[in-house]
SERO-4910 file (N, C-alpha, C, O; in steps of 0.05 Angstrom, whole numbers):
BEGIN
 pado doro    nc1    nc2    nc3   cac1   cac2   cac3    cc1    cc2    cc3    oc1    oc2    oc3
  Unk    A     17    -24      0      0      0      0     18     25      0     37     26     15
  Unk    A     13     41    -13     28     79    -17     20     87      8     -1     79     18
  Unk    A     31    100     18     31    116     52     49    147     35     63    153     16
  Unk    A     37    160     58     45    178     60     82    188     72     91    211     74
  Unk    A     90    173     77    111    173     93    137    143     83    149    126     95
  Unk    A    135    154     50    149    129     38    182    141     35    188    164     37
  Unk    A    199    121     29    230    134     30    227    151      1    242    171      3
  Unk    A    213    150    -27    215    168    -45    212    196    -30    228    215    -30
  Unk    A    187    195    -15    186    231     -2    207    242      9    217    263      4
  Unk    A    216    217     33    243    222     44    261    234     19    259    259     16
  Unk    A    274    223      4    280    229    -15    278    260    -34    296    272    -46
  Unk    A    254    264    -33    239    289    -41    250    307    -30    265    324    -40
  Unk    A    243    307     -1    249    325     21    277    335     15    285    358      9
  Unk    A    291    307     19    324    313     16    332    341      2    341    362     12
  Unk    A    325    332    -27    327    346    -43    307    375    -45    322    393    -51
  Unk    A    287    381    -44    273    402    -45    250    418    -13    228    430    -12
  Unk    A    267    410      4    254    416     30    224    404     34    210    390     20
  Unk    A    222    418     58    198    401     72    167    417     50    167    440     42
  Unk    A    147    399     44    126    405     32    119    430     35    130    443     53
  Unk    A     99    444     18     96    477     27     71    468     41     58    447     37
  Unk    A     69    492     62     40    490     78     13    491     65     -3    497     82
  Unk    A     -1    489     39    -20    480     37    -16    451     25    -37    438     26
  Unk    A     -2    442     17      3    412     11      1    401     34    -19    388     38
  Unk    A     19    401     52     22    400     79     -7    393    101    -12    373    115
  Unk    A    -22    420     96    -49    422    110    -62    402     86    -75    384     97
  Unk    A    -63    400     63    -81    386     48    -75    351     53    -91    334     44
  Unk    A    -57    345     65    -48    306     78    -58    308    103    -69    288    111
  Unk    A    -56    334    123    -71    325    151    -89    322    142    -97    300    135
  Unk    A   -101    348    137   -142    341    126   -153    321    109   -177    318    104
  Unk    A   -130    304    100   -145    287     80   -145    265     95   -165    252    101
  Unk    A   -120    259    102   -123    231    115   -123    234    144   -132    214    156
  Unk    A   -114    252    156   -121    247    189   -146    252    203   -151    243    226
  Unk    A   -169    275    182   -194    280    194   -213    273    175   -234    263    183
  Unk    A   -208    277    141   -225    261    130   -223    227    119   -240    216    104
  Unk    A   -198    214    130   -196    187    151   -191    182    115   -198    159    109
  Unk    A   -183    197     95   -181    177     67   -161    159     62   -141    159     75
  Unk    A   -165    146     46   -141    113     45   -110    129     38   -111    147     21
  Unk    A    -89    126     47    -64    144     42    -46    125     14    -26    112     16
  Unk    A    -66    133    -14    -66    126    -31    -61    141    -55    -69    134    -77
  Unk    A    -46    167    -50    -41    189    -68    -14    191    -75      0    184    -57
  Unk    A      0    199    -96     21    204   -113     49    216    -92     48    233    -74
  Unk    A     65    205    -97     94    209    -74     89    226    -88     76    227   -109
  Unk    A    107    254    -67    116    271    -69    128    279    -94    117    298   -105
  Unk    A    151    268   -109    161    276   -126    154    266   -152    167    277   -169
  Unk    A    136    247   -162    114    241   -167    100    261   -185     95    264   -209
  Unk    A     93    276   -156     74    304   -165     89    323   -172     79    342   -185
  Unk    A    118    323   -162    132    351   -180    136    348   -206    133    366   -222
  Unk    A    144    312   -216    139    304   -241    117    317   -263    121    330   -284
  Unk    A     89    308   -248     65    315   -265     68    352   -267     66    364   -288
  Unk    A     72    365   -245     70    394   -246     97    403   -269     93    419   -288
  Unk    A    120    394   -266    144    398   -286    137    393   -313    146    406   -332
  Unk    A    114    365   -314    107    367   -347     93    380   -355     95    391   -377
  Unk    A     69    386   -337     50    412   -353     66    434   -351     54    451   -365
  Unk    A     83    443   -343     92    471   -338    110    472   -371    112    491   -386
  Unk    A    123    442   -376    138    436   -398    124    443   -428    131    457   -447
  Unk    A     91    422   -420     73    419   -442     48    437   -455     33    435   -474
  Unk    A     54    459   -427     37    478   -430     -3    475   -436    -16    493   -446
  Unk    A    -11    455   -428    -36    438   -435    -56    464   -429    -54    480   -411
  Unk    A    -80    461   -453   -100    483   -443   -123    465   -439   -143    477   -433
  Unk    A   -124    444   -440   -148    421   -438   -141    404   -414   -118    399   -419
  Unk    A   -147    393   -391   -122    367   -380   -153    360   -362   -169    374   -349
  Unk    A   -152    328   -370   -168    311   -354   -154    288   -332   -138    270   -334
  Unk    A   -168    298   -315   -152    269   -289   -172    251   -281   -195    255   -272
  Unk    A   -162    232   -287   -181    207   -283   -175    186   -259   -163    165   -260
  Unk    A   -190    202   -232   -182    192   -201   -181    219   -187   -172    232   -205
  Unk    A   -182    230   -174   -177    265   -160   -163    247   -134   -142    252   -122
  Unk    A   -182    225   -129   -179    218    -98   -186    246    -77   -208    258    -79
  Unk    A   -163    255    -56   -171    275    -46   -155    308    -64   -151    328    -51
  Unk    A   -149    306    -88   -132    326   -101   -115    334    -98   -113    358    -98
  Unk    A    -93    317    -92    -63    320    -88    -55    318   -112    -46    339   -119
  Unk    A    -55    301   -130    -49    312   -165    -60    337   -164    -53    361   -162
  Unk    A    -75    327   -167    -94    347   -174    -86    379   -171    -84    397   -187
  Unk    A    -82    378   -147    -62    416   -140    -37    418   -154    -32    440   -165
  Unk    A    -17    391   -157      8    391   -166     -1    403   -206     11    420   -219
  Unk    A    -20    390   -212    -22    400   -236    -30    429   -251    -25    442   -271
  Unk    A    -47    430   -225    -58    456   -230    -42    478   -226    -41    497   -241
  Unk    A    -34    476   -215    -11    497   -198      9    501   -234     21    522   -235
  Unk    A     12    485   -256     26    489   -274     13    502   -295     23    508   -317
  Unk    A    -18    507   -288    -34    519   -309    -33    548   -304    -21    560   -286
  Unk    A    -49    561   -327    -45    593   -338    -78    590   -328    -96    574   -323
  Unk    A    -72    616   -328   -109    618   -308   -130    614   -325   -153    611   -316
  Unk    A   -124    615   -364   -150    601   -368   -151    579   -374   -170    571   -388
  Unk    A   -136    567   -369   -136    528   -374   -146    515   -353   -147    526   -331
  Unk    A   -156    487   -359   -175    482   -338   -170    449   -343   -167    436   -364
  Unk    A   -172    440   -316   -168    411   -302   -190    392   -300   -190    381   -278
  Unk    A   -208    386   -315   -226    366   -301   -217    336   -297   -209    321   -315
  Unk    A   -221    331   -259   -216    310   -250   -243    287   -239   -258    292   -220
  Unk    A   -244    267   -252   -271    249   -247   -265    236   -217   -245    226   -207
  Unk    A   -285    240   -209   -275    215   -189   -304    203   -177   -326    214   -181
  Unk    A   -301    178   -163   -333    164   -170   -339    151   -139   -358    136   -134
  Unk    A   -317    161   -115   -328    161    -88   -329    196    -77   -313    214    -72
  Unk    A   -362    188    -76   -370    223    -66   -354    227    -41   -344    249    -39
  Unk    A   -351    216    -27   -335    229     -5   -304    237     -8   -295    253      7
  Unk    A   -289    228    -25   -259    241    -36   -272    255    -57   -255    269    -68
  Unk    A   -297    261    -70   -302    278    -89   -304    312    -64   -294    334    -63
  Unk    A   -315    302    -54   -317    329    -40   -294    341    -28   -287    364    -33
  Unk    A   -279    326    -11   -248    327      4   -239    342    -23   -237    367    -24
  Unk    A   -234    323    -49   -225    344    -68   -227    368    -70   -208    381    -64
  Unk    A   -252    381    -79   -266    406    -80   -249    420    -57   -233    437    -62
  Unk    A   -254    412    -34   -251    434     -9   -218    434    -12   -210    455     -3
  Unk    A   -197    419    -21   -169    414    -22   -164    439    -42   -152    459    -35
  Unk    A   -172    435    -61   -171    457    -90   -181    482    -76   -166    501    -80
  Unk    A   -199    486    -64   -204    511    -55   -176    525    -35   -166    547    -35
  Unk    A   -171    500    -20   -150    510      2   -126    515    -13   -106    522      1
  Unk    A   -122    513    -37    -99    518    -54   -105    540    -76    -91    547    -95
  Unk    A   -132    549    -67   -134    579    -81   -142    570   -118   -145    590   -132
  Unk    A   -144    548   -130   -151    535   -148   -168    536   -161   -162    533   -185
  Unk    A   -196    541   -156   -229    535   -164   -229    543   -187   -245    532   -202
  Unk    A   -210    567   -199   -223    578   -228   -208    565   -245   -208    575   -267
  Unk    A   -191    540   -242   -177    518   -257   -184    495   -256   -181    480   -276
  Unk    A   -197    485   -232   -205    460   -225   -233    450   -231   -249    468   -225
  Unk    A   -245    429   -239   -277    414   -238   -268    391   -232   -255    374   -243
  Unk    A   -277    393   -212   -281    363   -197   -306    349   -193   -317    348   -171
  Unk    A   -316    335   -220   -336    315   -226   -335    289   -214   -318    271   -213
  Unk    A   -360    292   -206   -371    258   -184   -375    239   -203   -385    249   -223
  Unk    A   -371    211   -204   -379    192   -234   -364    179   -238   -342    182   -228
  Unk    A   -371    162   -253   -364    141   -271   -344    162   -291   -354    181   -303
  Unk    A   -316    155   -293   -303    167   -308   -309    153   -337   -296    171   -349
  Unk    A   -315    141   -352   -316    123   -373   -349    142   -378   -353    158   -396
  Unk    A   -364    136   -363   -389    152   -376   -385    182   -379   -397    191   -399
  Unk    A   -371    204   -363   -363    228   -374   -352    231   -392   -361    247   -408
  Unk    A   -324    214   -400   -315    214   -422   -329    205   -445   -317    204   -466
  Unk    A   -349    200   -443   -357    191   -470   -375    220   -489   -378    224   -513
  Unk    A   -388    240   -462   -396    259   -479   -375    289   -487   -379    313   -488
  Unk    A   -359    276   -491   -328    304   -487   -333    300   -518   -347    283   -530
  Unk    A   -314    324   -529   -302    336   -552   -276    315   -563   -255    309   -551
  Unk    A   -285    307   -588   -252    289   -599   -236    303   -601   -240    323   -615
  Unk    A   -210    299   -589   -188    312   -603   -177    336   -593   -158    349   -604
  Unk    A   -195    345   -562   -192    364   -548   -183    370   -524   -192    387   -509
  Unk    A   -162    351   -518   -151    347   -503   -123    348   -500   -110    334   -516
  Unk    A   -108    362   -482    -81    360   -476    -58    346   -467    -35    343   -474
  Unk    A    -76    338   -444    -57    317   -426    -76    312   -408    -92    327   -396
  Unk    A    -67    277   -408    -91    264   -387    -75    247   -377    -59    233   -389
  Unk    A    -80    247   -341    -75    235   -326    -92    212   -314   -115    216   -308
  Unk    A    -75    182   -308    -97    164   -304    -79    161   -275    -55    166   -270
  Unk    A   -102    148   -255    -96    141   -230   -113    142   -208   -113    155   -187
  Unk    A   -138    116   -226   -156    109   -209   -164     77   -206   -143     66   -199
  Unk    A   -180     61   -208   -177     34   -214   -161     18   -223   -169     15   -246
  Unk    A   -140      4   -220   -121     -6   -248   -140    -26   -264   -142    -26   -288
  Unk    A   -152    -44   -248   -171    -64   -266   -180    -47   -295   -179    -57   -317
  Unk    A   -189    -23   -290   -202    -10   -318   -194      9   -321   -207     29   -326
  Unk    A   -163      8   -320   -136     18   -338   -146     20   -369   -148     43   -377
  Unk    A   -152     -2   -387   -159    -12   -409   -181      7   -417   -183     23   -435
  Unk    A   -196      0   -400   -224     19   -413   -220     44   -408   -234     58   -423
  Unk    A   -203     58   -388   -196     83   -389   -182     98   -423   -191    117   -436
  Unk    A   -164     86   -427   -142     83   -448   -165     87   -473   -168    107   -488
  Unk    A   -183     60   -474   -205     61   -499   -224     92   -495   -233    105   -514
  Unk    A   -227     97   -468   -243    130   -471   -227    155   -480   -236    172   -495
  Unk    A   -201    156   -470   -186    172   -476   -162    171   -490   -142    184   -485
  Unk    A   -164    153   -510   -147    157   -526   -168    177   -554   -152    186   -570
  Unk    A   -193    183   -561   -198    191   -576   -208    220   -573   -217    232   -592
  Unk    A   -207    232   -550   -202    256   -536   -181    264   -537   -182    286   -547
  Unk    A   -152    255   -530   -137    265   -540   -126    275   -563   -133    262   -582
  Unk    A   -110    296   -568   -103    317   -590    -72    296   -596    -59    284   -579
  Unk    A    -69    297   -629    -44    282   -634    -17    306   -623    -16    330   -628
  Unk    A     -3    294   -612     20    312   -590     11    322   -565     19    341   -553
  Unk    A    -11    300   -559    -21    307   -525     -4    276   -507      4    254   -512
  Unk    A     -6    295   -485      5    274   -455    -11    257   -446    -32    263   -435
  Unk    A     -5    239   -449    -23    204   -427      3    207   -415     25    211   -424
  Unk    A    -14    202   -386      6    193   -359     -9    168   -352    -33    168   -357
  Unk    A      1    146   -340     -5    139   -321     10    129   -298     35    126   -301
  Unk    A     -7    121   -269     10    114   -245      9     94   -248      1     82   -268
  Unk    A     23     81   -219     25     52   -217     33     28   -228     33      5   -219
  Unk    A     43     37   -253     56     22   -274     68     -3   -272     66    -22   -289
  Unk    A     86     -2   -243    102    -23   -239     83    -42   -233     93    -63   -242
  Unk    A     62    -47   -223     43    -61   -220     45    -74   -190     38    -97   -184
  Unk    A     59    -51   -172     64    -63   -140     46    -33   -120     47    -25    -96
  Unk    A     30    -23   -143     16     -1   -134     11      1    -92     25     -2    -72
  Unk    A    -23     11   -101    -37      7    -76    -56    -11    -68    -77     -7    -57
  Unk    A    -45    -37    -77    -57    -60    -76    -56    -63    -43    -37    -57    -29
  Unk    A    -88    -75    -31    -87    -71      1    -99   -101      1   -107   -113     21
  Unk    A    -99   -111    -23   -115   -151    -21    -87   -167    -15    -67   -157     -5
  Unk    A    -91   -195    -23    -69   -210    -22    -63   -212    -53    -75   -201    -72
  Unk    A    -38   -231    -55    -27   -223    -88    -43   -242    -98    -44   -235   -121
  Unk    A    -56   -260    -96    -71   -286   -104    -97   -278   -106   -110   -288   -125
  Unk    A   -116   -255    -84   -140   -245    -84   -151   -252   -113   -138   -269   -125
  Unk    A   -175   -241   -126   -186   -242   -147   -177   -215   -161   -170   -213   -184
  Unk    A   -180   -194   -142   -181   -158   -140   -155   -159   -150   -155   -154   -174
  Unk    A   -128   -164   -140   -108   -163   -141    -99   -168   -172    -92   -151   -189
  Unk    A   -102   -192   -175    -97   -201   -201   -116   -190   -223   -106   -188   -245
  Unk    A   -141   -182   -221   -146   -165   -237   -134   -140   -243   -135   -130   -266
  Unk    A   -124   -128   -224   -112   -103   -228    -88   -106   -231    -78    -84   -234
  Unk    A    -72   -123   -231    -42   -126   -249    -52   -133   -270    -35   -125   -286
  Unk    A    -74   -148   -287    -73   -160   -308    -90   -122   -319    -83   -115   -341
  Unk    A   -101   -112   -311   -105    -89   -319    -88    -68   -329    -84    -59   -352
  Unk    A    -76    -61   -304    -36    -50   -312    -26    -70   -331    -17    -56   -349
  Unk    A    -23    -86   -335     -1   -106   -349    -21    -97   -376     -7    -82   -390
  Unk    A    -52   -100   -390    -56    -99   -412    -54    -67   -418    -47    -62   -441
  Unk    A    -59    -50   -405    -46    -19   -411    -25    -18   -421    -19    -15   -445
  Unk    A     -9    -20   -399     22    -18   -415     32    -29   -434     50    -16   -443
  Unk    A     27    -60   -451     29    -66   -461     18    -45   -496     33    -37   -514
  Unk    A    -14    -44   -493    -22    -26   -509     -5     -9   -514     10    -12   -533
  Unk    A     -4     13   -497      6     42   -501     34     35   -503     41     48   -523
  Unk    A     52     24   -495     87     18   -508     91      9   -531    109     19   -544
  Unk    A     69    -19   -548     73    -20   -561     55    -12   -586     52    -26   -605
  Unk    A     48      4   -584     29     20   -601     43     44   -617     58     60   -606
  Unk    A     37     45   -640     56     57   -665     42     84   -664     52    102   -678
  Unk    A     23     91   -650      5    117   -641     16    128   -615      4    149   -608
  Unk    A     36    119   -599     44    131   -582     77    132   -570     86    112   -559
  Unk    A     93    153   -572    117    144   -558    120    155   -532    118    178   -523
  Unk    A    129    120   -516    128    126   -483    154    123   -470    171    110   -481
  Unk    A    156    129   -454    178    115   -437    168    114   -398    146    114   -387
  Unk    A    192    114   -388    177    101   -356    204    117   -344    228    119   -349
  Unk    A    179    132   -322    194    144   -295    192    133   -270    175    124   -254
  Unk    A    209    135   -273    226    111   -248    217    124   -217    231    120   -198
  Unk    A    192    139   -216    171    142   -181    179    123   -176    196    109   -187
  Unk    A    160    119   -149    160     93   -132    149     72   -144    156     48   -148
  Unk    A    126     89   -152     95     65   -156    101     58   -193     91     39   -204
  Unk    A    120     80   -207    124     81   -234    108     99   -258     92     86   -272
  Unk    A    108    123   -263     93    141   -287     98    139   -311    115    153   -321
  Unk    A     84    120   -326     87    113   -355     70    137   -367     47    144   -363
  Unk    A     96    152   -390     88    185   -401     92    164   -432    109    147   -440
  Unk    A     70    176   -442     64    164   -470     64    201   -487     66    221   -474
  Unk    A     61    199   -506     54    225   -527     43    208   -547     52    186   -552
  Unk    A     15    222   -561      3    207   -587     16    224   -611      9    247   -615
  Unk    A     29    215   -621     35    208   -647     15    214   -678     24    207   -700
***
């Protein structure tokens, strides 16, 4: 399971000091009073995702997972004030934690944080209008994520995804049913998107692993 308190952060820290105080306040409040699973993006992780939009300049960017919006701030924080973030996420109670996180980071006129079925939102979006999309919610429906948003994306737009290595935030046993569905989920993603003549990817070496694809 991802904790908040993994040697990558250590690591982080090393190198770029202790978290700023609304990141900071946004891990008490998420997980010590709104009790959420400590299942969000290491630290450097998220300087990753904020370094590439800041790189890629995205005026479209969909996140698929908010959890409590710790991406979620890291990304935003790389946008121009009229570009805009919509992040799905489909447990109302981290949908809301979200919202109130984005607010505490001064956010709201960049951020939508939609309750749902990410696969049924995406299906009424714009083709081809998209910048960069971040995945890092279910791995089992990794796949069907990929089949929604690969035709939303713009050719020279960003797919991210987490967990790659496939030793994620798995909290079953490795034999479970859950378990093995969700490596065989990660395992048929990556597979797709590496060897697919529509995208060139490579793999950042996080904890959990950020496979950055570009469509082609």
């Amino acid at each position: 399971m991802k904790t908040a308190n993994r040697p990558n952060n250590v690591t982080a820290h090393a190198f770029f000091g202790a978290r700023d105080p609304v990141l900071e306040q946004v891990l008490r409040k998420s997980l010590l009073e709104d009790r959420l699973p400590t299942i969000q993006i290491d630290d450097n992780a998220g300087r990753i995702l904020q370094l590439l939009a800041m790189i890629h300049k995205p005026h479209r960017v969909i996140e698929i997972g908010s959890l409590f919006g710790y991406s979620t701030i890291h990304i935003a924080r790389a946008l121009d004030a009229d570009t805009m973030i919509t992040s799905f996420e489909i447990d109302p109670k981290a949908a809301a934690s979200a919202r109130r996180n984005v607010a505490r980071a001064a956010l709201e006129d960049r951020v939508q944080v939609l309750e749902g079925d990410a696969v049924t939102h995406m299906a009424g979006m714009a083709l081809g209008a998209v910048d960069m999309i971040f995945i890092d919610a279910a791995k089992s429906d990794y796949p069907a994520y990929l089949k929604s948003a690969f035709p939303l994306l713009r050719t020279g737009g960003l797919l991210i995804a987490d967990d790659i290595n496939g030793d994620g935030d798995y909290s079953v046993e490795a034999d479970d049913p859950e378990a093995v569905a969700e490596r065989q989920g990660i395992s048929t993603y990556a597979r797709a998107v590496s060897r697919s003549p529509r995208f060139f990817s490579a793999l950042i070496g996080t904890e959990t692993g950020l496979l950055v694809s570009v469509k082609t």
